[in-house]
C-alpha positions in Angstrom: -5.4 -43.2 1.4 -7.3 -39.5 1.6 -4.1 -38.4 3.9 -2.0 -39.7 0.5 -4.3 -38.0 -2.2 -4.0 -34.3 0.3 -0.2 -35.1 0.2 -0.7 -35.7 -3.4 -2.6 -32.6 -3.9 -0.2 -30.3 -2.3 2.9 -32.2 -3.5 1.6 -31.4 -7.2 1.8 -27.8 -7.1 5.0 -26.3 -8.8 5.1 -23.3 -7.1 7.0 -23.4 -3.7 7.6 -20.3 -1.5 11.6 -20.8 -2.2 10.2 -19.4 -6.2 9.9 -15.9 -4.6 10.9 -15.3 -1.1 14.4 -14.8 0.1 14.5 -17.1 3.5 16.6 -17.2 6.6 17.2 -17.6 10.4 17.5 -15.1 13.3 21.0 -14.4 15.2 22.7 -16.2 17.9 24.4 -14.6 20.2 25.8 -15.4 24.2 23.1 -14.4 27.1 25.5 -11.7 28.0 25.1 -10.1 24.5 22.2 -8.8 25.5 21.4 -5.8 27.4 18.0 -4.1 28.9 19.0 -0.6 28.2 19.1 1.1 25.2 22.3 2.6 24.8 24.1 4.2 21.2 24.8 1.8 18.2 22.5 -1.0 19.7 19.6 -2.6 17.9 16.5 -3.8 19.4 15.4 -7.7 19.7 12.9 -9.5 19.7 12.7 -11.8 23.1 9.3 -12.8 23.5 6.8 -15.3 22.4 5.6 -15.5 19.0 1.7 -17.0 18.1 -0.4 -16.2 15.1 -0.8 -13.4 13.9 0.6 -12.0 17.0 3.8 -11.3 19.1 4.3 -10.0 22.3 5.8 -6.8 23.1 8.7 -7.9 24.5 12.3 -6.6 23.2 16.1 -6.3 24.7 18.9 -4.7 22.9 22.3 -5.8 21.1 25.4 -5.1 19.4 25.0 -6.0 15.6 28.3 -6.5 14.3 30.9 -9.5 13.2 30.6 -10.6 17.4 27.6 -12.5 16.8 27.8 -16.3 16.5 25.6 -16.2 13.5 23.4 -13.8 11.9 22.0 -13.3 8.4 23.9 -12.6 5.2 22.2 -9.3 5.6 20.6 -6.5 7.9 18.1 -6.3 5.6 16.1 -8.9 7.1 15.2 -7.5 10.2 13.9 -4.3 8.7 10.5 -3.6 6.1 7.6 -6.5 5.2 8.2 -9.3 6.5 6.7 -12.4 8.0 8.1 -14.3 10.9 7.2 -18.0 11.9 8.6 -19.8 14.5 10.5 -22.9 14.4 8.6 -24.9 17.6 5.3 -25.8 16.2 2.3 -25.3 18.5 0.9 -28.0 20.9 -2.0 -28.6 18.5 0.8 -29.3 15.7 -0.2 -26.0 14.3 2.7 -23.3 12.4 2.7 -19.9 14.3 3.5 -16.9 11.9 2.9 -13.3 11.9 3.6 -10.2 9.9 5.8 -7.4 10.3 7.1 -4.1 9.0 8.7 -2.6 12.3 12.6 -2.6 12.3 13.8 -5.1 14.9 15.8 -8.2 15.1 14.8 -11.6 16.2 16.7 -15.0 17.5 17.7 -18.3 15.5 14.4 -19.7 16.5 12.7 -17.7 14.2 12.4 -17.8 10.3 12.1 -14.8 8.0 10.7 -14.8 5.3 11.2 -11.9 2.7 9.0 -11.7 -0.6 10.8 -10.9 -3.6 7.7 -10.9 -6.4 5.3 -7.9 -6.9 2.9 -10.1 -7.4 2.3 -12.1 -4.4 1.1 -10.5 -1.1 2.7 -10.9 2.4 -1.3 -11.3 3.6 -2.1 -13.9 0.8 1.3 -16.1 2.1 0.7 -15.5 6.0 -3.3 -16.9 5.3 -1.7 -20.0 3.9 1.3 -20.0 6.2 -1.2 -20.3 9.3 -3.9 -22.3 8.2 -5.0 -26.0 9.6 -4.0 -27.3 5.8 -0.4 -26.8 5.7 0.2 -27.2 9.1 -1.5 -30.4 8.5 0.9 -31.2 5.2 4.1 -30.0 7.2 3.2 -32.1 10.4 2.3 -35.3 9.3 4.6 -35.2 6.1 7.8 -34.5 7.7 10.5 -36.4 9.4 11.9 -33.3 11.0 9.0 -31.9 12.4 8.7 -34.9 14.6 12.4 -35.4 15.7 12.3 -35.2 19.5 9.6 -33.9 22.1 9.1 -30.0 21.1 7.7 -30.8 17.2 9.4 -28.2 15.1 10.1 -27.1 11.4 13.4 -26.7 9.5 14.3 -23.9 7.0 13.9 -25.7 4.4 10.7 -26.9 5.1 9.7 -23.6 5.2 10.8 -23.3 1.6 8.8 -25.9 0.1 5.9 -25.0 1.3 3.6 -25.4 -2.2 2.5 -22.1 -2.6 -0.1 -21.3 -5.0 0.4 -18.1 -7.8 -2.6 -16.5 -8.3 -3.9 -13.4 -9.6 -3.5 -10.3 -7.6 -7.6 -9.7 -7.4 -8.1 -13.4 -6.1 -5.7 -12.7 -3.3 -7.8 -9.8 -1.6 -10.1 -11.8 0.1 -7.8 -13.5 1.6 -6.1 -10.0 2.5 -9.2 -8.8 4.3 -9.5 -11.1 6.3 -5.3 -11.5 7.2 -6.3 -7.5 8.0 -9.4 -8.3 10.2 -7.6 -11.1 12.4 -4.6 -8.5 12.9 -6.8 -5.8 14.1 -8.4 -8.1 16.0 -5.2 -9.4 17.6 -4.1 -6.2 18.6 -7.7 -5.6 20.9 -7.3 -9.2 22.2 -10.5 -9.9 20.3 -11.6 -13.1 19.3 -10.5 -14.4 15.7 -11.7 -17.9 15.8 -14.6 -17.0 13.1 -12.1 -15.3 10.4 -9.5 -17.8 11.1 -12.1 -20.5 10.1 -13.2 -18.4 7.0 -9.7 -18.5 5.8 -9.3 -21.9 6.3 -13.0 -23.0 4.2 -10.5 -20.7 1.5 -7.6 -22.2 2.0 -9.5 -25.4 1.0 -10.8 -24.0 -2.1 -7.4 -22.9 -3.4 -6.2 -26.3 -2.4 -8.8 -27.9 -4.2 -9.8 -30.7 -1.4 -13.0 -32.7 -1.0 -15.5 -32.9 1.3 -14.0 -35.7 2.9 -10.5 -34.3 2.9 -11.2 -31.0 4.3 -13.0 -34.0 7.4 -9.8 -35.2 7.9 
């Protein structure tokens, strides 16, 4: 019953991130595609792991053009703000996502997500994105994310994600600490602290109970 009434919770909000984010998948491409070297006319890739808040350094190089077995409808999301999540969920059944402004492409196993309202932060949607309350919600309240033996997340899961509107001021604090943990990240410092912080506000936004946030 309090897993239903945090399902209820969630489920009630209108806003989901679909409202104002333009979503899609990485390329595909054959092994051969891709080359170590940087040579004329070739982009980079992205080829190594990605956790939150954090990816490693760890790029090849391809051809962007028509020879690709599927890429985007356009370029445009592999350059500017925007936030990346991975399609295998974590061992702990948690959502790995992390932010982005550096020109680079990634592979079909990761999701972009572009913003497309003034009003709502990258920061604000990567604190919710990564917290243990939707992971929660998407984990335990979806068929696809427990399909076979590496627990994963669809597209459109992503989507309709309930994402709350608020007020530009009541997303900083959420901002800061996004900022923090990021710094952090990059030093190899411990985040665990902040990462709980945003979670307690997570909970608030979300409205849950004592007893809820327990569970």
């Amino acid at each position: 019953e309090s897993d239903n009434s945090i399902f209820s919770k969630l489920d009630s909000i209108q806003s989901k991130l679909s409202d104002f984010s333009e979503t899609a998948r990485g390329i595909l491409a054959d092994k051969d595609s891709y080359k170590s070297e940087f040579e004329n006319g070739l982009k980079k890739v992205f080829t190594g792991n990605l956790n939150r808040y954090v990816i490693d350094e760890l790029f090849s190089f391809i051809q962007y053009d028509d020879s690709l077995k599927e890429k985007p409808k356009g370029y445009s999301f592999f350059t500017g703000e925007r936030i990346l999540v991975r399609r295998i969920i974590s061992r702990q059944f948690r959502m790995m996502a992390t932010y982005t402004s550096e020109e680079f492409v990634c592979k079909k196993d990761i999701y972009i997500i572009k913003l497309n309202d003034e009003t709502i932060n990258y920061k604000y949607v990567l604190a919710l994105l990564n917290s243990k309350l939707l992971s929660f919600y998407k984990t335990k309240n979806s068929g696809s994310a427990k399909k076979d033996d590496f627990t994963q997340i669809t597209l459109g899961d992503i989507r309709q994600l309930p994402i709350p509107k608020i007020e530009t001021l009541k997303q900083h604090k959420f901002i800061k600490l996004v900022d923090e943990i990021l710094t952090a990240k990059e030093k190899n410092n411990d985040t665990t602290i902040a990462e709980n912080e945003l979670d307690q506000l997570v909970y608030q936004l979300y409205e849950l109970t004592e007893e809820e946030i327990k569970i």
